[in-house]
N, C-alpha and C positions, 0 to 999 in steps of 0.2 A: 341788878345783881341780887342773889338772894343768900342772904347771911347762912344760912342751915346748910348750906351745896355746896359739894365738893366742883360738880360739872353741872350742866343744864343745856338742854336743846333750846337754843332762842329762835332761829330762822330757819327757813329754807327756800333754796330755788332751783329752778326746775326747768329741763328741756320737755317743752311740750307740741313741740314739732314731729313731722316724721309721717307717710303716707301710713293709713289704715289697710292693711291685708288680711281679707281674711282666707280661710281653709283650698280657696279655690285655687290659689296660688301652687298648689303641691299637688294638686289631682293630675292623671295623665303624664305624668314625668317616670315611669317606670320604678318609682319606690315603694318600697314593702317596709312592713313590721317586721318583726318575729313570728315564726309560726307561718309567713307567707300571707299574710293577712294585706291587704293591698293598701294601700295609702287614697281615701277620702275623706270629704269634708265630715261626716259621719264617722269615720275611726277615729279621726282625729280627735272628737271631741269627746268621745267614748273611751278614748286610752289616757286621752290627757287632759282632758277639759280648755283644751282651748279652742277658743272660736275666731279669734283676729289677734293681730301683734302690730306694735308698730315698727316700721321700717325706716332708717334714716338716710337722708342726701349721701351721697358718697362724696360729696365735697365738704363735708362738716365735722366741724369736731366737737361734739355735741355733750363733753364737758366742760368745756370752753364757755360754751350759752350756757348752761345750768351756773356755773360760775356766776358769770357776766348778770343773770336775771338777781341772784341771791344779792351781788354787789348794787345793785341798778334799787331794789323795791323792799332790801330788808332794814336800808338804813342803819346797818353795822357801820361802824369806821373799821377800814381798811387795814389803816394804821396802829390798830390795837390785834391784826392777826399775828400769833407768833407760833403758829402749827399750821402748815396747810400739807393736807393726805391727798394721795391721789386712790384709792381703790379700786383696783381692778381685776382680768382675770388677762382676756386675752388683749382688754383695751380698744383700742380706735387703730390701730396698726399691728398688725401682729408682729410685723418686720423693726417697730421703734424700737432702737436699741431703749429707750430708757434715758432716765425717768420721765413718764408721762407727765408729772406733777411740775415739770416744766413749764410748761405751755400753760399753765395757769397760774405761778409765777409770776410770768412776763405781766399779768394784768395790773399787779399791786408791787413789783419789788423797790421801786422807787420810794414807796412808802412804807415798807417794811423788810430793809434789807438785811437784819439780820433774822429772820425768820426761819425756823424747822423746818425741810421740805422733804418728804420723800414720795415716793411711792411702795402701796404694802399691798402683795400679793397672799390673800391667806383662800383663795376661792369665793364663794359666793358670800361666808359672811365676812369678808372684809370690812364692811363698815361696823360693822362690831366688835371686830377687831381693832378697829380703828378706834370705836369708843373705849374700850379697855385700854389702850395704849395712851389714851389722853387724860383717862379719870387716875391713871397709876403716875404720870408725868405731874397732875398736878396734887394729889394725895403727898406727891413728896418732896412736894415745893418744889419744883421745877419748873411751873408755871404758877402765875398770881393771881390773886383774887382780882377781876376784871379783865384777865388776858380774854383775848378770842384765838378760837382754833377752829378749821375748816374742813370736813371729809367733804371732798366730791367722789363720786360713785357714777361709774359711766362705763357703757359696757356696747359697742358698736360692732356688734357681730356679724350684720350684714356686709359693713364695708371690708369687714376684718376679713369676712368670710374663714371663718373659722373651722368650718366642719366641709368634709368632701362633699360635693354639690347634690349626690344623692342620699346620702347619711340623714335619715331620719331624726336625727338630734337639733337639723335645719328648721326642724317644724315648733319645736318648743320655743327657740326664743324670739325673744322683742327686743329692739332695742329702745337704751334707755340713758338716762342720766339727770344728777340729783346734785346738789350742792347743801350744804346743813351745817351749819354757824353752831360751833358753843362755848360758853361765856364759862367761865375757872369763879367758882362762887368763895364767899367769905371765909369756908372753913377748907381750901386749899391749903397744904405744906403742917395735916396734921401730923405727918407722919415721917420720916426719911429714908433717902434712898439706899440701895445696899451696897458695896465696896467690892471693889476686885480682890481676892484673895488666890489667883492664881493666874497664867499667858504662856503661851504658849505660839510659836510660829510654827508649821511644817510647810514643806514641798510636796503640796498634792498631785502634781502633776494630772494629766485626764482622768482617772479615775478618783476622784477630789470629793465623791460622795464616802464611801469606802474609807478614805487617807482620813475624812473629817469625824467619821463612828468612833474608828480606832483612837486618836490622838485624843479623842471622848471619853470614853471607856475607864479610864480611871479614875476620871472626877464622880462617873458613873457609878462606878463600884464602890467609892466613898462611902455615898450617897446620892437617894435618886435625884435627876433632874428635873425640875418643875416645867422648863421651856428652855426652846433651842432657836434662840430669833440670828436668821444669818442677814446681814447686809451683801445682798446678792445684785453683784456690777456685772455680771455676766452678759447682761443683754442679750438675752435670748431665748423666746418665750417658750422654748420645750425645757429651759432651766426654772422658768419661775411658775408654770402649770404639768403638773402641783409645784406647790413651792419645796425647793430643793433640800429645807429645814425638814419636812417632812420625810423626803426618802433618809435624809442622815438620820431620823428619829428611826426609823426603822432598820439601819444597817446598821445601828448602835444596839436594838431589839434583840435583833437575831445576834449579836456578840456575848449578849447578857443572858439569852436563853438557847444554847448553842443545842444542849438535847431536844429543845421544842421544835427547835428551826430545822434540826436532822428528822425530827421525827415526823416531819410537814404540818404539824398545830397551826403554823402560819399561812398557811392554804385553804384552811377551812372558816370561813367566816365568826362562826359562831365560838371556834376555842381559840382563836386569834383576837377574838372581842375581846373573849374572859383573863388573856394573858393579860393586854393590855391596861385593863380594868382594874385586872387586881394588882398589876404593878403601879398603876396609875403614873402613867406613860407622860401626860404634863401635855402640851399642844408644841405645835412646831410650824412656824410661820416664817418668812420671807417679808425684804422690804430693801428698797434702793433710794439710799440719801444721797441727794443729789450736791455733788462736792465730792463726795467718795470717803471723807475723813472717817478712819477705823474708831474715832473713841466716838462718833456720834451714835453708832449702834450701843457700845457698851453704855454708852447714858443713858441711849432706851431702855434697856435691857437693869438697867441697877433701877430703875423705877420699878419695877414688877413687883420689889420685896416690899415695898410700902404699905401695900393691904392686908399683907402678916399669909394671905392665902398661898403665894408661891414665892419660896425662899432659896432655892441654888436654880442659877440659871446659866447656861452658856451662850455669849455672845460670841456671832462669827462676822469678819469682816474676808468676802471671799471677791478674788477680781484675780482676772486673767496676766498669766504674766510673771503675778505678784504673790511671792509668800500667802499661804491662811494664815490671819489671825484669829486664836482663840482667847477666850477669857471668861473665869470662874469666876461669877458673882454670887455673894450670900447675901442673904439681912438680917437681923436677929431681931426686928417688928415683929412685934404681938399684934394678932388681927386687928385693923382700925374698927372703930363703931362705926356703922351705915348713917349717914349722913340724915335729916330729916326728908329732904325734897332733891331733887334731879335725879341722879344716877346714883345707888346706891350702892349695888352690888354688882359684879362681873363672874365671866366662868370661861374658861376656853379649852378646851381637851383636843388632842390631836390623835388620829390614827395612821399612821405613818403605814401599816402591813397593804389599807388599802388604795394607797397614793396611785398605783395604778388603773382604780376604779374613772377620774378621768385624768386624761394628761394630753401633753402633745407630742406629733411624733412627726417623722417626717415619711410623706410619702409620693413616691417620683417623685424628688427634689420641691415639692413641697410641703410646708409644714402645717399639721392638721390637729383639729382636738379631735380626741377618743372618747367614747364616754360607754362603762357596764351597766348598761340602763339598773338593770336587776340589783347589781353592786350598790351603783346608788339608792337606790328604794332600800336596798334591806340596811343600809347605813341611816339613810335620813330618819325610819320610823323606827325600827327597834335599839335606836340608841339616845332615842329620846328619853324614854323613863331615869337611867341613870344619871345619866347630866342636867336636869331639869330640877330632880329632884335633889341633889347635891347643892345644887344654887338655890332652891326655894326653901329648903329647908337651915340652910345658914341663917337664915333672914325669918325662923320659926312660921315659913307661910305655906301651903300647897296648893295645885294650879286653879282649886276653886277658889282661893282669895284673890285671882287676878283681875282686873277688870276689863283688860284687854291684852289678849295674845296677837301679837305681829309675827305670825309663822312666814317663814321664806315658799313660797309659791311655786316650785319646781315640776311639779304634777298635784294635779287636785285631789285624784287617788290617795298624794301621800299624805294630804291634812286630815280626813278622818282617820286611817290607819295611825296616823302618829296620836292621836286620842287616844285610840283604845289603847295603846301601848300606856299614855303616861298615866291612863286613868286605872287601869287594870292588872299590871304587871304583868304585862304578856296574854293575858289570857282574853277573850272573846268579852266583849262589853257590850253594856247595854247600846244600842243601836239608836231611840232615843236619849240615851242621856248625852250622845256625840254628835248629833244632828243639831240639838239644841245649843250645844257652847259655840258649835259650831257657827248656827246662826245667829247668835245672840251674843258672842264675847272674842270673836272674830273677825278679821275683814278680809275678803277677797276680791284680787284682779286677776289671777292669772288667764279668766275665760278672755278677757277684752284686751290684755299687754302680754303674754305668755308668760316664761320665765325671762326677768329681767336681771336676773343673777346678782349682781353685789349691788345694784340697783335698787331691789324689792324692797329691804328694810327702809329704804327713806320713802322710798314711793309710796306705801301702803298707806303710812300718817300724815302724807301731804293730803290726797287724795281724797282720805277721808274728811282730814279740814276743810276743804274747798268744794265738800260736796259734790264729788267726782263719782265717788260710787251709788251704785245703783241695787236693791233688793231681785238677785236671780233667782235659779234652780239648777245645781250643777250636777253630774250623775245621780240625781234623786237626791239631791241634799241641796235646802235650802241655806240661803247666802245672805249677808249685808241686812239681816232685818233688826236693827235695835242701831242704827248709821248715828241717830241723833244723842239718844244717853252714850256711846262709845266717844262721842264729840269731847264729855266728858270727866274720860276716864280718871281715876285716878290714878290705878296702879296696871303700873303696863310693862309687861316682860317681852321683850325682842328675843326672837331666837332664828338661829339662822342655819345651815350646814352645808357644805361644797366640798370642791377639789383639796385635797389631804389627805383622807378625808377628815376634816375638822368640822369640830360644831362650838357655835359660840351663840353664847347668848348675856345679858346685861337687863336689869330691874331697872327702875325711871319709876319715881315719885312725884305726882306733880301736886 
């Protein structure tokens, strides 16, 4: 345990199973790009940079093993876990009512039966969501110095079969799963958490996105909301992709800006940005605690005020059937000081206008993700600069004092464009100076595991410890050359962005 830390990454473990496939898999199946452009081994790796993924058993539940290896070779006690996260998107079943974080459970409840359990749907970066959810639980003494707390990250798309069987989106991912242990250090509970100061019940009846803006809306008008975390019992993954926090972040948007949303600003990517931005709109996530108790979200959710950076928050406890619960939390913390070592800093922003960008839907009575390839690309790279720099520069650093960037892997396209973005404010960057960070203060898989979605973040710093990755060349940009000095970084920013569309990212001082 280390006296200066608030949280710390100790373990990890790892599904390392799963057939290698590469590109040939997708040829001759009658799929196209955009543009009509035909599906081969050659486009493939040209549009996306990937060359192989792995694919998992359809009899496995391959957070289950990532679990099991963590418990088996990290030599944590069991019995000191009092958080285990499941993170996910579509999961190992797309059909599992919930919560997935069950089934892993079952492995330790005997030893740790009063323990936190949920499962948190925030899209791909969920596990960073996950660490913000843990470093704010124990900032405000809600967990101790020496507690342990667990994100598994597991994402089985092939068995889920998540996308229609010709949907080009089949080609991006890998499946994957990660398990990652962290230890609550000596300067946990500097801070406390914040109070409900308003509840509220309505009858949403089906339109319960809608009924939950409204009954919002005047907390809203107050004063803005920083985050809109729902505990969503719904079981039902066109409810929780995107998470459903997000569409009500956004039918709460358009209530607050009712000339912008008549005048279609919210159509157009770029002044739907800038509304957002300048109202700074807060993040909006999803999460199912397993038990269903409505004040275990509000005890989430009164942790947030703890770091002084987000202070009115609305907790939702939503389930079929049953009354919504709402609840106003404040805190009146003054920012905490950044910790000397582990995790230091967090940030999470939500955009709720482009929750459509991917989701699920149903189609012939089955249920499918969608995804606006384009939507996502122009979210992941040109909303980098502000959110990046808002977190770097709280902590007086910019992204040249990093020692190592863990960018989320979703196309390889979008790692040097998100460069130029955070190095250049929009505009055209040296080409050189983005090749080099790139090689040098980066790591990359997605040519060898695709997009591993709330996966990548733990996968990227296992892999590199274990001497997994390897120095390539991916569309003319060299990869993984400096594997041994990144071994040991000191300061390492995770940044991640998905379905919401949200981006998160979290500092780590080692």
């Amino acid at each position: 345990m280390i006296e200066n830390s608030v949280l710390d990454i100790v373990a990890q473990g790892a599904w390392n199973g799963g057939t290698l496939v590469d590109n040939a898999m997708y040829e001759n199946k009658g799929m196209v790009f955009k543009g009509g452009i035909p599906v081969t081994r050659a486009t493939i790796e040209e549009r996306i940079g990937v060359r192989t993924r792995r694919v998992a058993p359809l009899d496995e539940r391959i957070g289950v093993v990532a679990f099991q290896d963590l418990l088996d070779t990290s030599g944590i006690d069991p019995a000191r876990i009092r958080v285990l996260i499941a993170a996910t998107n579509v999961g190992e079943d797309k059909f599992d009512p919930g919560p997935t974080s069950l089934f892993l459970y079952d492995r330790i409840r005997r030893l740790c039966p009063q323990a936190l359990v949920f499962d948190l749907y925030a899209g791909c970066p969920g596990f960073n969501v996950g660490v913000e959810a843990l470093y704010m639980l124990a900032l405000a003494g809600m967990l101790e110095s020496g507690d342990l707390a667990v994100i598994v990250g597991a994402e089985n798309i092939h068995r889920a079969r998540a996308f229609p069987p010709l949907d080009t989106a089949n080609i991006i991912f890998g499946d994957d799963a990660m398990a990652t242990a962290l230890q609550v250090g000596g300067s946990a509970g500097r801070s406390v958490p914040g109070r409900i100061v308003a509840e509220s019940r309505i009858d949403a009846g089906e339109n319960f996105i809608d009924a939950i803006a409204t009954a919002l809306r005047p907390w809203a008008a107050e004063g803005r909301l920083d985050g809109i975390i729902i505990d969503n019992q719904m079981g039902r993954v066109e409810c929780r992709v995107p998470a459903t926090a997000a569409r009500v972040q956004h039918a709460l948007m358009k209530q607050l800006f009712p000339k912008e949303a008549a005048a279609g600003v919210f159509q157009n990517f770029r002044t739907a940005f800038e509304v957002y931005e300048g109202y700074q709109a807060g993040f909006a996530y999803d999460l199912m605690t397993a038990g269903g108790n409505p004040q275990t979200v509000q005890r989430i959710t009164s942790a947030y005020t703890a770091s002084g950076r987000y202070r009115r928050l609305a907790a939702v406890f939503l389930k079929k059937g049953e009354p919504v619960r709402l609840s106003l939390i404040e805190g009146s913390t003054t920012a905490a000081g950044s910790p000397g070592k582990g995790v230091v800093d967090t940030l999470t922003s939500s955009h709720g206008c482009f929750a459509g960008f991917i989701e699920a839907n149903f189609d012939h009575g089955e249920v499918y993700g969608a995804m606006d390839g384009k939507g996502v690309f122009l979210y992941a790279t040109r909303g980098a600069r502000t959110h990046l720099s808002t977190l770097l520069s709280a902590n007086r650093l910019n992204v040249q004092d990093i020692d190592l960037l863990v960018e989320h892997q979703a196309n390889f396209a979008m790692l040097p464009l998100t460069l130029e973005q955070v190095f250049t404010e929009g505009k055209a960057a040296d080409r050189t100076k983005v090749a080099q960070f790139l090689a040098e203060k980066m790591v990359v898989n997605i040519h060898e595991r695709g997009n591993c979605s709330v996966v990548c973040m733990q996968r990227l710093p296992y892999d590199l410890a274990r001497g997994a990755l390897t120095p390539d060349t991916i569309q003319g940009f060299p990869v993984n050359r400096n594997l041994e000095r990144l071994k040991d970084a000191r300061l390492i920013l995770y940044d991640s962005v998905g379905a919401g569309m949200t981006r998160s990212s979290f500092l780590l001082r080692r």
